[in-house]
C-alpha positions as a Markdown table, in Angstrom:
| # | Residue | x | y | z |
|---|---|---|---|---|
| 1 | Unk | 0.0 | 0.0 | 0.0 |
| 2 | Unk | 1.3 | 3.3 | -1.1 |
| 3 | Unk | 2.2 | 5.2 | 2.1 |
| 4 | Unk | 2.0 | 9.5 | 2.3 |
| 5 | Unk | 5.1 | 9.5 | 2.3 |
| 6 | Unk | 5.3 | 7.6 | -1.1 |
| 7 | Unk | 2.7 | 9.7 | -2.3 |
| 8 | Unk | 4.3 | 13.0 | -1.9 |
| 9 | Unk | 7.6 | 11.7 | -3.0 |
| 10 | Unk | 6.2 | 10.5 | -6.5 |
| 11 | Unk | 4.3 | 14.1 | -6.8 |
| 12 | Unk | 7.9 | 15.4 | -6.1 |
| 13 | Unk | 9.9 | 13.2 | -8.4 |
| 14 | Unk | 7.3 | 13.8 | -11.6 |
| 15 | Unk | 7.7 | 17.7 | -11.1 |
| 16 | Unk | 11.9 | 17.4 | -12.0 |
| 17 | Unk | 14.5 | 18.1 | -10.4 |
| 18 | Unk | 15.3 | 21.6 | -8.7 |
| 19 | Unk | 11.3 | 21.9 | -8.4 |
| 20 | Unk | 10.9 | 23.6 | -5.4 |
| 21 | Unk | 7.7 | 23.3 | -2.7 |
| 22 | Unk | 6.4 | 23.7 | 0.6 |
| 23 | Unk | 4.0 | 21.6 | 2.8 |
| 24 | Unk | 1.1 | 23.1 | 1.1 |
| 25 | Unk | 1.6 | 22.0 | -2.0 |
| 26 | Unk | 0.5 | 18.7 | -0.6 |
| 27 | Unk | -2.2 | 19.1 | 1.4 |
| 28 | Unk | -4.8 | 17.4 | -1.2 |
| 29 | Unk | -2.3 | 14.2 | -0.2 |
| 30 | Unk | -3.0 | 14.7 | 3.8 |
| 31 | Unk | -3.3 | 16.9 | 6.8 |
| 32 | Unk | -0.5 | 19.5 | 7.3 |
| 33 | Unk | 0.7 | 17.6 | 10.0 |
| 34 | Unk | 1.2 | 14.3 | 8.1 |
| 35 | Unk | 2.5 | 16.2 | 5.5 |
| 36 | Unk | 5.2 | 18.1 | 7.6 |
| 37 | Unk | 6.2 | 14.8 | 8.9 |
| 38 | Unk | 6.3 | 12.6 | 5.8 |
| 39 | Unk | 8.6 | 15.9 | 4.7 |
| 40 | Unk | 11.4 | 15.3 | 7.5 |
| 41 | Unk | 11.7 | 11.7 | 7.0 |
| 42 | Unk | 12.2 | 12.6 | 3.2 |
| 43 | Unk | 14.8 | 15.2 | 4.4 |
| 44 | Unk | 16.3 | 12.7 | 6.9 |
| 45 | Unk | 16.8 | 10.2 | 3.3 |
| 46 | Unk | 18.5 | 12.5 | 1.3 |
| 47 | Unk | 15.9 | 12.6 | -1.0 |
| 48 | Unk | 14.9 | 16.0 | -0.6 |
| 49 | Unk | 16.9 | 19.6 | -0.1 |
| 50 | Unk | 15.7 | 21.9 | 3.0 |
| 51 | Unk | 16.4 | 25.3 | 1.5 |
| 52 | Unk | 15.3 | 27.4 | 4.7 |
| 53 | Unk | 12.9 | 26.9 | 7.0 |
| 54 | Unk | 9.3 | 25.9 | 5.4 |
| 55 | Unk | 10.5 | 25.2 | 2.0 |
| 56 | Unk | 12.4 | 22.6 | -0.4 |
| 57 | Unk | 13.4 | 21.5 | -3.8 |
| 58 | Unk | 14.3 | 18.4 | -5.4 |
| 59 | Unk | 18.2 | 18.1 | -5.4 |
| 60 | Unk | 19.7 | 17.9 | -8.5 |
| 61 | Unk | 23.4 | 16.3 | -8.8 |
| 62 | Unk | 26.1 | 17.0 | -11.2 |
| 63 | Unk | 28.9 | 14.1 | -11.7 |
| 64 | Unk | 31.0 | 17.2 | -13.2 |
| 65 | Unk | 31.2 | 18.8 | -10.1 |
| 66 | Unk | 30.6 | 16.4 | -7.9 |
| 67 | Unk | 28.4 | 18.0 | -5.9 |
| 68 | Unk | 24.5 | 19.0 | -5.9 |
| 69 | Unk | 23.6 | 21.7 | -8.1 |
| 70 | Unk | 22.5 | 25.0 | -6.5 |
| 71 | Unk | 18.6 | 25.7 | -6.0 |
| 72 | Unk | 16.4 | 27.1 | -9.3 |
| 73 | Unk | 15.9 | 30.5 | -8.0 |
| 74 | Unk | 12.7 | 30.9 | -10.6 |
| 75 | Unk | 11.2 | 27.3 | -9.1 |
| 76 | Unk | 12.0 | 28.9 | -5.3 |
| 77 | Unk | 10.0 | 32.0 | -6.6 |
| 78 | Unk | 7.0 | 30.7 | -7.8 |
| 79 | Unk | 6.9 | 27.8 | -4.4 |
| 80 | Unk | 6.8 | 31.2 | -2.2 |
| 81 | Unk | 4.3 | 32.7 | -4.7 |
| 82 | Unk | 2.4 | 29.2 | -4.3 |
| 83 | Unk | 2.6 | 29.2 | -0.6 |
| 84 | Unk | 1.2 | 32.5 | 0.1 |
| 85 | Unk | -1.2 | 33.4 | -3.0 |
| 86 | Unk | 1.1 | 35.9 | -4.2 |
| 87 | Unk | 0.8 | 37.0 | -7.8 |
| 88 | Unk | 4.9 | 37.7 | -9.0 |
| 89 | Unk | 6.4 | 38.7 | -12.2 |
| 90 | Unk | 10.4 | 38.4 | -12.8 |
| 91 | Unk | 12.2 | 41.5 | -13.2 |
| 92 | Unk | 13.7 | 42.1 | -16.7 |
| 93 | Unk | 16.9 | 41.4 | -15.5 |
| 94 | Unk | 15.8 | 38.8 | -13.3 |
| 95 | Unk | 14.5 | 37.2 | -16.8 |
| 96 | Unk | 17.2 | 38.0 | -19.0 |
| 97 | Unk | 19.8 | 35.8 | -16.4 |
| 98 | Unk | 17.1 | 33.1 | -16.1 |
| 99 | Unk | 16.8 | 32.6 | -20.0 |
| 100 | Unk | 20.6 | 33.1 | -20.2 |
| 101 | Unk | 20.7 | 36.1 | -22.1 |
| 102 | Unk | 22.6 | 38.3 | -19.8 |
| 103 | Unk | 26.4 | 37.7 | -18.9 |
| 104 | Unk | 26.6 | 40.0 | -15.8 |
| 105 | Unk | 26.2 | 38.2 | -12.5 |
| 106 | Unk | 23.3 | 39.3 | -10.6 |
| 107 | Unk | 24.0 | 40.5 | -7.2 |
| 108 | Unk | 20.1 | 40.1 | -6.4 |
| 109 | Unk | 17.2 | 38.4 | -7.9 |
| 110 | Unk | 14.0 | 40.6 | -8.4 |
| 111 | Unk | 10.7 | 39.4 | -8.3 |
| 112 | Unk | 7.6 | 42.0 | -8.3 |
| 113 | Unk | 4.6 | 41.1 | -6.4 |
| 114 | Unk | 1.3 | 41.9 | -5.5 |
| 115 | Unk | 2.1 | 40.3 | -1.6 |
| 116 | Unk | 4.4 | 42.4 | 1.1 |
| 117 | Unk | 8.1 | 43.4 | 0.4 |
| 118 | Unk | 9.7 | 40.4 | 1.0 |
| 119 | Unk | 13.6 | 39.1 | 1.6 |
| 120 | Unk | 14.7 | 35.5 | 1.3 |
| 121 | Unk | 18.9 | 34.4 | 0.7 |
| 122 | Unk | 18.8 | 30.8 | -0.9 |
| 123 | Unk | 22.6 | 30.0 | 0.6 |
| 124 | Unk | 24.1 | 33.5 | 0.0 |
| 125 | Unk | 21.8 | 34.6 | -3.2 |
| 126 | Unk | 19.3 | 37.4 | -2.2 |
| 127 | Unk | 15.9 | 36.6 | -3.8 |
| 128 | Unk | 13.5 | 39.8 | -3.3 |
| 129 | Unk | 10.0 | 40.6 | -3.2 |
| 130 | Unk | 8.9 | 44.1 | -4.4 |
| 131 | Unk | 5.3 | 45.0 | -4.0 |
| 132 | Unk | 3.8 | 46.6 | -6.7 |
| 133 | Unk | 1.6 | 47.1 | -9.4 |
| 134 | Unk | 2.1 | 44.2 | -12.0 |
| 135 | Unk | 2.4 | 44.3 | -15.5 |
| 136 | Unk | 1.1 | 41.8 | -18.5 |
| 137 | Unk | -0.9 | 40.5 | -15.0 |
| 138 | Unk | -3.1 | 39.0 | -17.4 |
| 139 | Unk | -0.3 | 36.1 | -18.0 |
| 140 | Unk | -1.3 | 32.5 | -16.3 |
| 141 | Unk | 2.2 | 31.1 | -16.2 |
| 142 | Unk | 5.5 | 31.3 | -15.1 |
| 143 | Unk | 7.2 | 30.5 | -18.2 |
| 144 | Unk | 5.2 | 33.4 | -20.5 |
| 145 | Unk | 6.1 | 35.9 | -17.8 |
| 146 | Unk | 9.7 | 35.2 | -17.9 |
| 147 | Unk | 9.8 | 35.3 | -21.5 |
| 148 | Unk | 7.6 | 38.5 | -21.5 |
| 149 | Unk | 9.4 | 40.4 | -19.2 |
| 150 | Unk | 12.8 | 39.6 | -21.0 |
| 151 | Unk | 11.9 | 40.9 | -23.8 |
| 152 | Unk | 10.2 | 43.8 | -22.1 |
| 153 | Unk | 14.0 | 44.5 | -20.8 |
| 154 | Unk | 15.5 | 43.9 | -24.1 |
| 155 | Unk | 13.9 | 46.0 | -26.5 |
| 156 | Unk | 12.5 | 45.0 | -30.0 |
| 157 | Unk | 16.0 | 46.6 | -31.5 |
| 158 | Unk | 18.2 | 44.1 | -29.5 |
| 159 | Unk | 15.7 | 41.1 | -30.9 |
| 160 | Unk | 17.1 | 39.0 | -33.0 |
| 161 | Unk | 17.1 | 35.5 | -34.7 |
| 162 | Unk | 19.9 | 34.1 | -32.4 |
| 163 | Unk | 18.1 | 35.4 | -29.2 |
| 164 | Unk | 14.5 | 34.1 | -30.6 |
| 165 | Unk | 16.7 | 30.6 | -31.1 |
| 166 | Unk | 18.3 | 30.6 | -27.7 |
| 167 | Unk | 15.0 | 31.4 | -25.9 |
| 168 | Unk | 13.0 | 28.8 | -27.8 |
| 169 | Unk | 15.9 | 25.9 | -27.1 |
| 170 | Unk | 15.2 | 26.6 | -23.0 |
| 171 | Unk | 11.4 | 25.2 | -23.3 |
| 172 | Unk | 10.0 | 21.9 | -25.1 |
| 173 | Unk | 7.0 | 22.4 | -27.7 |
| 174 | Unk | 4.4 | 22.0 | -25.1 |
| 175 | Unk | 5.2 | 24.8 | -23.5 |
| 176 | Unk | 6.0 | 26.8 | -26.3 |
| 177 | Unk | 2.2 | 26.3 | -27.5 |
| 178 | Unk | 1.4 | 27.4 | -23.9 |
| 179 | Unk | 3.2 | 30.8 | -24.2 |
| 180 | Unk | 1.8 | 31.5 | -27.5 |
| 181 | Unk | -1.7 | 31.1 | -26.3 |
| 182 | Unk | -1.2 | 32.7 | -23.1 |
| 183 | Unk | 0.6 | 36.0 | -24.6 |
| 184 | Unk | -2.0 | 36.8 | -27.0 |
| 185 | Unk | -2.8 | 39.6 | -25.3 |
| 186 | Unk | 0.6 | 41.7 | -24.9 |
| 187 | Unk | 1.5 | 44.7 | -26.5 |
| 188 | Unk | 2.4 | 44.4 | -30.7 |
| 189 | Unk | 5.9 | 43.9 | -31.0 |
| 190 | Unk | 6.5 | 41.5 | -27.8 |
| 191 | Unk | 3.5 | 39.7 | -29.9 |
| 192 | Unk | 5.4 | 39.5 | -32.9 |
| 193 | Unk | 8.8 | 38.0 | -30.8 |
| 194 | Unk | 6.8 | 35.3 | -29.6 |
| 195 | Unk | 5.7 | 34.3 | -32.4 |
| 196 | Unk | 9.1 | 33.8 | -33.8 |
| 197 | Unk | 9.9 | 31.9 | -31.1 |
| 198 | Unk | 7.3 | 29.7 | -30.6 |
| 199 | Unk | 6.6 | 29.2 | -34.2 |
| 200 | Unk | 9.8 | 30.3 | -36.6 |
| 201 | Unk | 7.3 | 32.6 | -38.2 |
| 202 | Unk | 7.1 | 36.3 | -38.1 |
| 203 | Unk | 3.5 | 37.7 | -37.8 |
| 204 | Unk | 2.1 | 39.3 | -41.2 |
């Protein structure tokens, strides 16, 4: 008989690795309490990764380095969003790292939110909350925002066939058709990008 534990481990293992949760993504599984506890004995396996205190990810490890690879600060973002019912967007820069189109090193991660000014370190990486008023809050999913919002922070001169490439290669086609639909409704030019992303065709 599949135990909670089980349960909440399989839910875990399908997400991917470096998905990152709390106890109330699970709480369609069992009570917080069982859930909280089936959680620690996870932990206590090694089959989880305790980031701070309420929240973890699924460890990833790379044979290069030899060790695990550090936390998904997106994944971290949208657990916390998760958790508390925020609404958060990615700061352009925050998006252009993400989607690897920026070479300088991010002192800070920027999320804006529609919850209380917030500040988290994920080992020694800051990973902020700013309340404000959202933009393109129409978007449904994480994935359209960060593309969205890069973009934004890019500007329709800097676009260009290399970036559309590099941008498409970071998502698989399901979720390519799920941005397309889910953008519709952003301004005309961040329109047109998408579409050369998602489909290799440049709007009429």
């Amino acid at each position: 008989m599949e135990t909670i534990e089980d349960k909440i481990y399989r839910r875990v293992r399908g997400k991917g690795c470096l998905w990152a949760f709390s106890d109330s993504d699970f709480w369609d599984i069992a009570s917080r309490e069982s859930v909280r506890q089936s959680l620690v004995r996870l932990l206590k396996e090694g089959k989880i990764r305790r980031l701070f205190r309420g929240l973890y990810d699924y460890p990833k490890f790379s044979e290069f380095l030899n060790e695990q690879v550090s936390p998904d600060l997106s994944q971290v973002a949208q657990a916390l969003a998760r958790k508390f019912g925020w609404r958060i967007r990615p700061s352009g820069d925050a998006a252009l790292s993400y989607l690897g189109l920026s070479t300088q090193v991010a002192g800070k991660v920027l999320y804006f939110s529609d919850g209380p000014d917030r500040e988290y370190f994920i080992g020694k990486q800051p990973l902020i909350f700013q309340k404000t008023l959202l933009k393109h809050a129409s978007l449904k999913y994480p994935e359209s925002s960060l593309v969205v919002e890069a973009l934004d922070a890019l500007t329709q001169d800097r676009f260009t066939p290399q970036i559309a490439r590099k941008i498409r290669s970071r998502f698989n086609e399901a979720v390519l058709k799920r941005i397309l639909l889910d953008a519709r409704c952003v301004k005309g030019w961040i329109h047109d990008c998408i579409r050369v992303i998602c489909l290799g065709v440049r709007s009429e």
